[in-house]
Residue frames as a rotation matrix with the C-alpha (Angstrom) as fourth column:
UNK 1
-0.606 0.752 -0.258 13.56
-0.256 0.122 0.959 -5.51
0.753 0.647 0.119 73.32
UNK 2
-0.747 0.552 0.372 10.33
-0.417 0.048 -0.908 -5.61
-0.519 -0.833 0.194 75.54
UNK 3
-0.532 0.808 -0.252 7.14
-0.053 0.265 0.963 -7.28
0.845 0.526 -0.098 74.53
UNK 4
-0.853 0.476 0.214 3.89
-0.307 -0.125 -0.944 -6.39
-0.422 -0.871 0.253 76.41
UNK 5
-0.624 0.772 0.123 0.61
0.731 0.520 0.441 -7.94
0.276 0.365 -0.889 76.56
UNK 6
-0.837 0.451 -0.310 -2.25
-0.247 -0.817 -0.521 -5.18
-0.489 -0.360 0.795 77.01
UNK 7
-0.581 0.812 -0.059 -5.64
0.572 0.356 -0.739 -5.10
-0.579 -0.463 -0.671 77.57
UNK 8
-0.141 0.458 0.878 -7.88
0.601 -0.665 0.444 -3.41
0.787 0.590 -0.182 74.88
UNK 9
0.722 0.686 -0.087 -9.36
0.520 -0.456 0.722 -1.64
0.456 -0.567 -0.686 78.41
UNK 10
0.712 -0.255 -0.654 -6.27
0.477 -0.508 0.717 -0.70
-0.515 -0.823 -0.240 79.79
UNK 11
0.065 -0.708 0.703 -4.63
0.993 0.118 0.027 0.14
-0.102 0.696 0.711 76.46
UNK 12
-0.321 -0.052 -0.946 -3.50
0.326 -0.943 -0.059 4.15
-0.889 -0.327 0.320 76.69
UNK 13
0.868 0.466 0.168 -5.09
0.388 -0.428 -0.816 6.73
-0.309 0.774 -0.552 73.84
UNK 14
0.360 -0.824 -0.438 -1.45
-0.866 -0.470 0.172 7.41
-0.348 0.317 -0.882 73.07
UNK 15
-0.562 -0.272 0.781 -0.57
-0.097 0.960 0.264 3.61
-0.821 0.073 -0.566 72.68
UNK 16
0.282 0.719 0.635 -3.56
0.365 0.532 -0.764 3.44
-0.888 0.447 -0.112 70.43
UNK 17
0.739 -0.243 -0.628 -2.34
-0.460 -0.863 -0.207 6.28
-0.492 0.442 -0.750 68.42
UNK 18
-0.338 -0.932 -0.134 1.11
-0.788 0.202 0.582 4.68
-0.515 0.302 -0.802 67.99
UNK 19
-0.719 -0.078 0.691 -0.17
0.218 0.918 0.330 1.40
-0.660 0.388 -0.643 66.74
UNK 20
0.761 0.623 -0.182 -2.80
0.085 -0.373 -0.924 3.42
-0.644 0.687 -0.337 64.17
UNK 21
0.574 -0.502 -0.647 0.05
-0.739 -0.658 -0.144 5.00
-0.353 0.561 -0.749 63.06
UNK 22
-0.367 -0.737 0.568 1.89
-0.584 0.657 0.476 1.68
-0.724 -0.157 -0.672 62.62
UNK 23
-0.077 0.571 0.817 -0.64
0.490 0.735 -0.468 -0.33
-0.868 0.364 -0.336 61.11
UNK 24
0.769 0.603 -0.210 -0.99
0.085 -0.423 -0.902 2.74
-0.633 0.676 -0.377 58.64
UNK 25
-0.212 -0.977 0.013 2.16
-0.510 0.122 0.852 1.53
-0.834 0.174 -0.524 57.36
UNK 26
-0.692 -0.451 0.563 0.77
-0.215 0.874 0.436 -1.20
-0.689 0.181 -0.702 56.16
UNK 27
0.087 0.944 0.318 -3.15
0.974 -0.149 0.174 -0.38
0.211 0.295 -0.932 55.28
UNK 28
-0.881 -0.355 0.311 -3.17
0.415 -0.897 0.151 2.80
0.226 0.262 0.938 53.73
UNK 29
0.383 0.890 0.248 -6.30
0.651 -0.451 0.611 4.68
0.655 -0.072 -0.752 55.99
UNK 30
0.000 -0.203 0.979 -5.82
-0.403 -0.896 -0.186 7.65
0.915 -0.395 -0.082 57.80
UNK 31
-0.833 -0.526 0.173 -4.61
-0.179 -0.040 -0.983 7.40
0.524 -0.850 -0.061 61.29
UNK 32
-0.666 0.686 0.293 -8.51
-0.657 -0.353 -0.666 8.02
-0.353 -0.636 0.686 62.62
UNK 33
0.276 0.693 -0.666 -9.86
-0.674 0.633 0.379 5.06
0.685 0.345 0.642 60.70
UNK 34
-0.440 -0.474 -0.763 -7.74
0.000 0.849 -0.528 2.47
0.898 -0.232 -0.374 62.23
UNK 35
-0.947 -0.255 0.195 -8.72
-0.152 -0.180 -0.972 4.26
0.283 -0.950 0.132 65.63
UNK 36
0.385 0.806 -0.449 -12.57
-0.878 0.470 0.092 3.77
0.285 0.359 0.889 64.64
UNK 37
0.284 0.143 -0.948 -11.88
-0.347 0.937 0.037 0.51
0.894 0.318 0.315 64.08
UNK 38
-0.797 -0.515 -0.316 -10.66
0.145 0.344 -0.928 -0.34
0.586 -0.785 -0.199 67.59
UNK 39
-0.663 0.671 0.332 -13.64
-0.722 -0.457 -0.519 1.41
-0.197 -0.584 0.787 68.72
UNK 40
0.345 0.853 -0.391 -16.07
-0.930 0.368 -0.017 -0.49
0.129 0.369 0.920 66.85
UNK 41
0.527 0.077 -0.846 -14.47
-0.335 0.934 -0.123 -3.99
0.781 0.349 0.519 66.92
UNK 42
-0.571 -0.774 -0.273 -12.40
-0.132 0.415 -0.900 -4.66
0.810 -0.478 -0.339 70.18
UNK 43
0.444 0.626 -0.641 -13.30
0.409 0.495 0.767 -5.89
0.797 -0.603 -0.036 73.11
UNK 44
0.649 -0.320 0.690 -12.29
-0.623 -0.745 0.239 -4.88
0.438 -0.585 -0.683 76.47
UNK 45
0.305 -0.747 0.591 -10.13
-0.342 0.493 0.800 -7.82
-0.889 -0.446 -0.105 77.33
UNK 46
0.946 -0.301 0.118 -8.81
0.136 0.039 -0.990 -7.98
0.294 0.953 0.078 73.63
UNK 47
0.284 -0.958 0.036 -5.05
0.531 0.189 0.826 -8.16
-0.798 -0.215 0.563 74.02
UNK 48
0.703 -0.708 -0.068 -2.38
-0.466 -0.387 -0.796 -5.88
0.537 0.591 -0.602 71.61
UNK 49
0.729 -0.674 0.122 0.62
0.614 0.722 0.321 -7.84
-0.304 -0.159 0.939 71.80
UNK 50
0.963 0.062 -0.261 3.55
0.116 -0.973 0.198 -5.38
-0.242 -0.221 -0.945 71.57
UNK 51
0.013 -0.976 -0.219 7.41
0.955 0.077 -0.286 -5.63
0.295 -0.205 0.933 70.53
UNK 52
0.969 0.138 -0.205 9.42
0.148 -0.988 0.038 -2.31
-0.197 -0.068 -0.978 71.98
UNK 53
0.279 -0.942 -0.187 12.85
0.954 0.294 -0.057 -1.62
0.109 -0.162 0.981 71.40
UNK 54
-0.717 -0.680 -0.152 14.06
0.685 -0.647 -0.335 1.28
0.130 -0.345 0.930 73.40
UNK 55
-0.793 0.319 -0.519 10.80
0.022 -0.837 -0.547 2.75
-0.609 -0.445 0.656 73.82
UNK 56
-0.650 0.105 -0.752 9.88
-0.739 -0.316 0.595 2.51
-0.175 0.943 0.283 70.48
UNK 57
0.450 0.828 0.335 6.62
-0.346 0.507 -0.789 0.30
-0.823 0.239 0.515 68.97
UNK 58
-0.567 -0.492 -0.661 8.39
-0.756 -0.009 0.655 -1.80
-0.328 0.870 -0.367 66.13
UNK 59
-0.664 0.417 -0.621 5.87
-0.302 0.610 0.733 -4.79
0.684 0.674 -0.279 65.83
UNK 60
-0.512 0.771 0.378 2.35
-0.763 -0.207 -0.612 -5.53
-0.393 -0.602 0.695 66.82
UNK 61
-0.667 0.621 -0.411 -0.76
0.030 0.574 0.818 -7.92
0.745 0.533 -0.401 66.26
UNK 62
-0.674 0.486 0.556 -3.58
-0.727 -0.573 -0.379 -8.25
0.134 -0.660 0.740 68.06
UNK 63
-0.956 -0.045 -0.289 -5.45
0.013 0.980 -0.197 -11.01
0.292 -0.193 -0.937 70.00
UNK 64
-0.524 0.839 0.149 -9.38
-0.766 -0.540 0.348 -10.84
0.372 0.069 0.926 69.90
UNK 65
-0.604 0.347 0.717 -11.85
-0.069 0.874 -0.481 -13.16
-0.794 -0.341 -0.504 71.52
UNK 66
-0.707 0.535 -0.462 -14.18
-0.597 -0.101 0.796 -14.50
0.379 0.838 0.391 68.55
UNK 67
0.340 0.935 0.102 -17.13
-0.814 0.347 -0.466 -17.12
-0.471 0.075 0.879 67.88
UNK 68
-0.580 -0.077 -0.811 -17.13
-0.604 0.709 0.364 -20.18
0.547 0.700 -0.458 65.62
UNK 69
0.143 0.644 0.751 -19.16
-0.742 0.572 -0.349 -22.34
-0.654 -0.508 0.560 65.11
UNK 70
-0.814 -0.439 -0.380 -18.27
-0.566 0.747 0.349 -26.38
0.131 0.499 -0.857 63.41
UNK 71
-0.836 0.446 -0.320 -21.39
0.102 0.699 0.708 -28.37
0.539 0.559 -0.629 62.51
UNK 72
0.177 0.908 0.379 -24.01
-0.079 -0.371 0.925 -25.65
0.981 -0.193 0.006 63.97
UNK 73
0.639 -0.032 -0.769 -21.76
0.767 -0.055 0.640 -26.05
-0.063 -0.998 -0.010 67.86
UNK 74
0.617 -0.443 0.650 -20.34
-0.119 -0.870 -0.479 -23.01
0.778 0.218 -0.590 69.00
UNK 75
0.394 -0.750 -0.530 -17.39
0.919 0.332 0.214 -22.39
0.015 -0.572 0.820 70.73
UNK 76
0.842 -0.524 -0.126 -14.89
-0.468 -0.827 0.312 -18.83
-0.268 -0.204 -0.942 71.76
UNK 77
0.255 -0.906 0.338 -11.33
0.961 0.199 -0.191 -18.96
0.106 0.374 0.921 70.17
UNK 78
-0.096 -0.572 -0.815 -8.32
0.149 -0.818 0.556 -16.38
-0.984 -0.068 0.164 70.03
UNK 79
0.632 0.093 0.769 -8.05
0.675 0.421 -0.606 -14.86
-0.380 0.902 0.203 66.67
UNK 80
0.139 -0.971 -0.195 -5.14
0.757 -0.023 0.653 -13.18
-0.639 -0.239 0.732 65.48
UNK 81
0.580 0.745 0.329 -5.02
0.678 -0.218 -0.702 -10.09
-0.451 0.631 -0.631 63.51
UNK 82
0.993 -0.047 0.109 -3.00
-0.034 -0.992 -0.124 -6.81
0.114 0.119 -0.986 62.06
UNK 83
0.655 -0.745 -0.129 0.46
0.681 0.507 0.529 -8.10
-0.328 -0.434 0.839 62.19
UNK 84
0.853 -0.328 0.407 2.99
0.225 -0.473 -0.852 -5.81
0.472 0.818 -0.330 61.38
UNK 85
0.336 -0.661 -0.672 6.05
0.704 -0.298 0.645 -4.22
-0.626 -0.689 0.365 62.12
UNK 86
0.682 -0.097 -0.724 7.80
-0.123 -0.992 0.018 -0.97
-0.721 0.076 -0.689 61.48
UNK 87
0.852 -0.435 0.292 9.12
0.523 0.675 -0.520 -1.20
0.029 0.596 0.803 58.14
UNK 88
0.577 -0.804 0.140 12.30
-0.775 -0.594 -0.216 0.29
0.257 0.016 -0.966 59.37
UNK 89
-0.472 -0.468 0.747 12.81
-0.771 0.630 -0.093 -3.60
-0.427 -0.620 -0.658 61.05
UNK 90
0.678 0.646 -0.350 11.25
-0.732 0.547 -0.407 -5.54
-0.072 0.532 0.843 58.29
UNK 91
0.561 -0.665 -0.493 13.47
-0.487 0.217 -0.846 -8.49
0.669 0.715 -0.202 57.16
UNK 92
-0.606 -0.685 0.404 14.76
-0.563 0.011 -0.826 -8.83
0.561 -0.728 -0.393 61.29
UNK 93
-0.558 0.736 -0.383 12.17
0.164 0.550 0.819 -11.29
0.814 0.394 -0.427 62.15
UNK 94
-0.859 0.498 0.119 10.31
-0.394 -0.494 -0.776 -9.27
-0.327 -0.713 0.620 64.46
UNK 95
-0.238 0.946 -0.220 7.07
-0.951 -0.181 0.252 -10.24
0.199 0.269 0.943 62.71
UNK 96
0.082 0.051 -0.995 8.02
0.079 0.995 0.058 -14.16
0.994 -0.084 0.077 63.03
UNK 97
-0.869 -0.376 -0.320 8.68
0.231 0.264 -0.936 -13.10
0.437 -0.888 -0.143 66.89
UNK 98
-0.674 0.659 0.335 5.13
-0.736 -0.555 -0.388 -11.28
-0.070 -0.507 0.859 67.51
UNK 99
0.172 0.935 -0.310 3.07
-0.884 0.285 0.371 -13.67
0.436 0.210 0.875 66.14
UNK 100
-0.281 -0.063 -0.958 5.10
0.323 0.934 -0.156 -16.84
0.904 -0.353 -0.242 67.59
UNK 101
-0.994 -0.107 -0.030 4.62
0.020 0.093 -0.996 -14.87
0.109 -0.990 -0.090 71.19
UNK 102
-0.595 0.744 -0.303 1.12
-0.802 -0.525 0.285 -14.28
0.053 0.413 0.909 69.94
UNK 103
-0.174 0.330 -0.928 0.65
-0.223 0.905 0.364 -18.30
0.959 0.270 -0.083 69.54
UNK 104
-0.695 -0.577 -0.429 2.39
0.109 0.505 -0.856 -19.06
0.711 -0.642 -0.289 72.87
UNK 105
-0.840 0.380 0.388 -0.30
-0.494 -0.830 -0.258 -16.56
0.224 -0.409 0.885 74.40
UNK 106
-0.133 0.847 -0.515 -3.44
-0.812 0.205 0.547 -18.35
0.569 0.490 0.660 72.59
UNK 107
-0.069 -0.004 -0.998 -1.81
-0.221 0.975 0.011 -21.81
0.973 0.221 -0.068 73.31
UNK 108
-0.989 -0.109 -0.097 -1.65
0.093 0.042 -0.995 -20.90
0.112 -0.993 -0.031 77.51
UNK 109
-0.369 0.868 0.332 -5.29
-0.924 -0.304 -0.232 -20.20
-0.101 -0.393 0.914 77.26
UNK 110
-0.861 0.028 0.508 -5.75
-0.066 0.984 -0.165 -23.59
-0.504 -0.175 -0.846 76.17
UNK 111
0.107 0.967 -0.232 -7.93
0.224 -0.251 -0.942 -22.33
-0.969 0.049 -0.244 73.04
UNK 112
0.347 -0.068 0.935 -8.42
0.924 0.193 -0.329 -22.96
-0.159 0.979 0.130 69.26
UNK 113
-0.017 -0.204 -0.979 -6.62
0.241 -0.951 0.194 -20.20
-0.970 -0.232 0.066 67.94
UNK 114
0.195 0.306 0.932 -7.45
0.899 0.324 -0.294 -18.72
-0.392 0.895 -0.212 64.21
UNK 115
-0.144 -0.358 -0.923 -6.21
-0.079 -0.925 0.371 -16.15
-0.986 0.126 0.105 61.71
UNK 116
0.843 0.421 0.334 -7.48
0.381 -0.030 -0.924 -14.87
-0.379 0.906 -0.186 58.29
UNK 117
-0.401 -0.805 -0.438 -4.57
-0.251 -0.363 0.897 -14.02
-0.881 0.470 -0.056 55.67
UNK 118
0.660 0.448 -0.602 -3.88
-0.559 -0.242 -0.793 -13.62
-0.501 0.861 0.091 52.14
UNK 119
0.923 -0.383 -0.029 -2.29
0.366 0.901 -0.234 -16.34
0.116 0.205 0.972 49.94
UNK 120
0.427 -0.834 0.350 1.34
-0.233 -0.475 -0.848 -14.35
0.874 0.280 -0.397 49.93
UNK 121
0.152 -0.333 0.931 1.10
-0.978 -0.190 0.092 -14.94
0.146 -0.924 -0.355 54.07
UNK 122
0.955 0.204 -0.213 0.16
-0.083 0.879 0.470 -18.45
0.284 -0.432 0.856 54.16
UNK 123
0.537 -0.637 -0.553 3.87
0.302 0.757 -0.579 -19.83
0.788 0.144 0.599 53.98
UNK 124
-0.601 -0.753 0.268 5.22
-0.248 -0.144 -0.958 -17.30
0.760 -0.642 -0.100 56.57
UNK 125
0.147 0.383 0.912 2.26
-0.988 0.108 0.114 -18.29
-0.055 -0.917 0.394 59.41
UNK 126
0.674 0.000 -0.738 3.12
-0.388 0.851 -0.354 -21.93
0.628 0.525 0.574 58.32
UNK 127
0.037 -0.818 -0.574 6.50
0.445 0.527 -0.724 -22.09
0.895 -0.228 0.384 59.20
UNK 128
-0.612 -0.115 0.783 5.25
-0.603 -0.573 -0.555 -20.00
0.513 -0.811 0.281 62.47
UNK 129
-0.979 -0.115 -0.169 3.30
-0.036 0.911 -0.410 -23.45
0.201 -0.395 -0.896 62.92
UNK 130
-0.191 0.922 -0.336 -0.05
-0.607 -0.380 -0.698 -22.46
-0.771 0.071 0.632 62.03
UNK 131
-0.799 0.271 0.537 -2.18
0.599 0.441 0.669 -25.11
-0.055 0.856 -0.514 59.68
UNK 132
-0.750 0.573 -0.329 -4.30
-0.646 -0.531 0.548 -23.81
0.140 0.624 0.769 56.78
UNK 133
-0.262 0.807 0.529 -7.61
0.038 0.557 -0.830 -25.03
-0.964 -0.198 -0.177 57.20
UNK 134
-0.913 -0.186 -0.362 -8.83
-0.335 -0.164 0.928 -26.27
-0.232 0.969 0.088 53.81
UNK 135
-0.490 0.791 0.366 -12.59
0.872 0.441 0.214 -26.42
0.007 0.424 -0.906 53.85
UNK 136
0.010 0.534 0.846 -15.20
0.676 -0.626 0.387 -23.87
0.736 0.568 -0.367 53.91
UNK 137
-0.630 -0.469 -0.619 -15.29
0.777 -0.385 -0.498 -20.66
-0.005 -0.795 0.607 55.70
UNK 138
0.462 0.757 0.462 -18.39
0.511 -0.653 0.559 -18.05
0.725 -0.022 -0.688 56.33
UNK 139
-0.784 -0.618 -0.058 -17.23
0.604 -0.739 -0.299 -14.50
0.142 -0.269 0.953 58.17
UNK 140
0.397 0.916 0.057 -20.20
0.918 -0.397 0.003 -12.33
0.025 0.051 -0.998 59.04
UNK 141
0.772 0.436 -0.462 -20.25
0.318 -0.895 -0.313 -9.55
-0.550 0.095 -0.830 57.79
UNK 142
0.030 -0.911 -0.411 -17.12
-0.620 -0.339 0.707 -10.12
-0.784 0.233 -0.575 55.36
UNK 143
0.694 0.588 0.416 -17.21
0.070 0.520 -0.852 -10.93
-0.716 0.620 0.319 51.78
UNK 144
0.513 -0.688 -0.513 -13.55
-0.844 -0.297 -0.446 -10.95
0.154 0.662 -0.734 50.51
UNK 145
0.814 -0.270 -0.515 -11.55
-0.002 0.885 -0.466 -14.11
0.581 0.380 0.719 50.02
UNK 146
0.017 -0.837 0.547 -8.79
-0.987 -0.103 -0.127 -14.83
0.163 -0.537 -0.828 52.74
UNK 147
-0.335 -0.258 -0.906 -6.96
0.053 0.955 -0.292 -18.18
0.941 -0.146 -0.307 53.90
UNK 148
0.564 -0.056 0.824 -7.66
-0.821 -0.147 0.552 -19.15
0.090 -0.988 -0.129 57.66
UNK 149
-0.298 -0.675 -0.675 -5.31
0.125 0.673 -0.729 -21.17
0.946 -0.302 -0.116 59.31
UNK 150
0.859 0.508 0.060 -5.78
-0.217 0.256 0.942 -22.43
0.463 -0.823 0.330 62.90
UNK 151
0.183 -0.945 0.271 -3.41
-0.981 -0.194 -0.017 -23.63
0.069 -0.263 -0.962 65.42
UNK 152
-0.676 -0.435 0.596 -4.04
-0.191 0.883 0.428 -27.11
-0.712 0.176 -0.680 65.37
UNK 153
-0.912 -0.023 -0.410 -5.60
-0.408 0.169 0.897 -28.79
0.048 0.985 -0.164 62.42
UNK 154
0.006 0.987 0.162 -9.47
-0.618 0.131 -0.775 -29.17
-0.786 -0.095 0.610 61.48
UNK 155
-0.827 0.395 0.400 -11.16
0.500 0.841 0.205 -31.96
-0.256 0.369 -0.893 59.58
UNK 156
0.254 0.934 -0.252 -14.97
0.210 -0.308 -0.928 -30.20
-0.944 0.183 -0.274 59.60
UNK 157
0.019 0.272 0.962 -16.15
0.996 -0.088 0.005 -29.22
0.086 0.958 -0.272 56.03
UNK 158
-0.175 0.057 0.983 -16.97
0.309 -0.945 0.109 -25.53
0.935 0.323 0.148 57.46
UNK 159
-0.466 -0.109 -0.878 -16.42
0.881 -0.148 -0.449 -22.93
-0.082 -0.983 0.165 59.84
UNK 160
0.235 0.972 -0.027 -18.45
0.848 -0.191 0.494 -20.36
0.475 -0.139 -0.869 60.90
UNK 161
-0.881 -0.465 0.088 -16.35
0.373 -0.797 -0.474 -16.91
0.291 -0.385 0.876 62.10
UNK 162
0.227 0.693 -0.684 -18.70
0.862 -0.471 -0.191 -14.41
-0.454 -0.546 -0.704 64.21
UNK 163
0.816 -0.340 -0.468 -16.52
-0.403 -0.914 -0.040 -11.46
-0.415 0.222 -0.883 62.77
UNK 164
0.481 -0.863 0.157 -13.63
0.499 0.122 -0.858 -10.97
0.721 0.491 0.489 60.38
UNK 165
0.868 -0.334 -0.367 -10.40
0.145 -0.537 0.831 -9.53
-0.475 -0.775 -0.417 62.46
């Protein structure tokens, strides 16, 4: 097993491919949306966070730089996104290993780190040491219900996302 950290900029159009094609495991859009969506929403020092085994792409997520802002101050955080893994290796906690190397990443930058989920996820980013934040939560340009959790615990009434991820 290999796990690589990669730059959105130095990330290969064949790499991207593979992790479209992954992710479309999980979020049923066509291979060429997902790739869109990298276009439009990554940064160049965004981070894909890789597992390989033998070559092979079996679990991903993806580390974005965001915004936020807590009683009208802003600030830059990490913000986790797109976890998955190849559901040939569901069940083998690959997903509990991307996202813990995913933390470790965040927690060397020495930077709030924050991730939107549905209720079904909360309990597994939980026990991956991630607290639910339990006050309000604005997303520009995103108007569906999701949990955030953080890496260490917030107090504020409301946060302020720059972008969903």
């Amino acid at each position: 097993m290999e796990i690589k950290f990669i730059p959105h900029a130095k990330c290969s159009d064949n790499l991207l491919y593979k992790i479209s094609a992954l992710k479309k495991q999980h979020w049923n859009y066509p291979v060429q949306e997902h790739l869109r969506w990298f276009k439009a929403n990554l940064s160049a020092d965004d981070v894909h966070v890789c597992v390989f085994i033998d070559g092979s792409l079996i679990a991903y997520t993806t580390v974005l730089n965001i915004e936020y802002k807590i009683q009208n101050v802003a600030a830059t955080a990490l913000g986790i996104g797109s976890v998955c893994v190849d559901k040939e290796y569901l069940n083998q906690k690959y997903g509990f290993f991307v996202v813990q190397a995913a933390t470790i990443y965040i927690l060397r930058q020495n930077i709030l780190g924050f991730l939107l989920c549905k209720d079904d996820l909360v309990p597994f980013y939980e026990k991956n040491n991630w607290a639910r934040y339990a006050g309000d939560v604005t997303i520009a340009g995103f108007n569906k219900y999701c949990n955030l959790l953080t890496t260490q615990p917030i107090s504020a009434e409301k946060i302020t996302l720059n972008k969903p991820f």
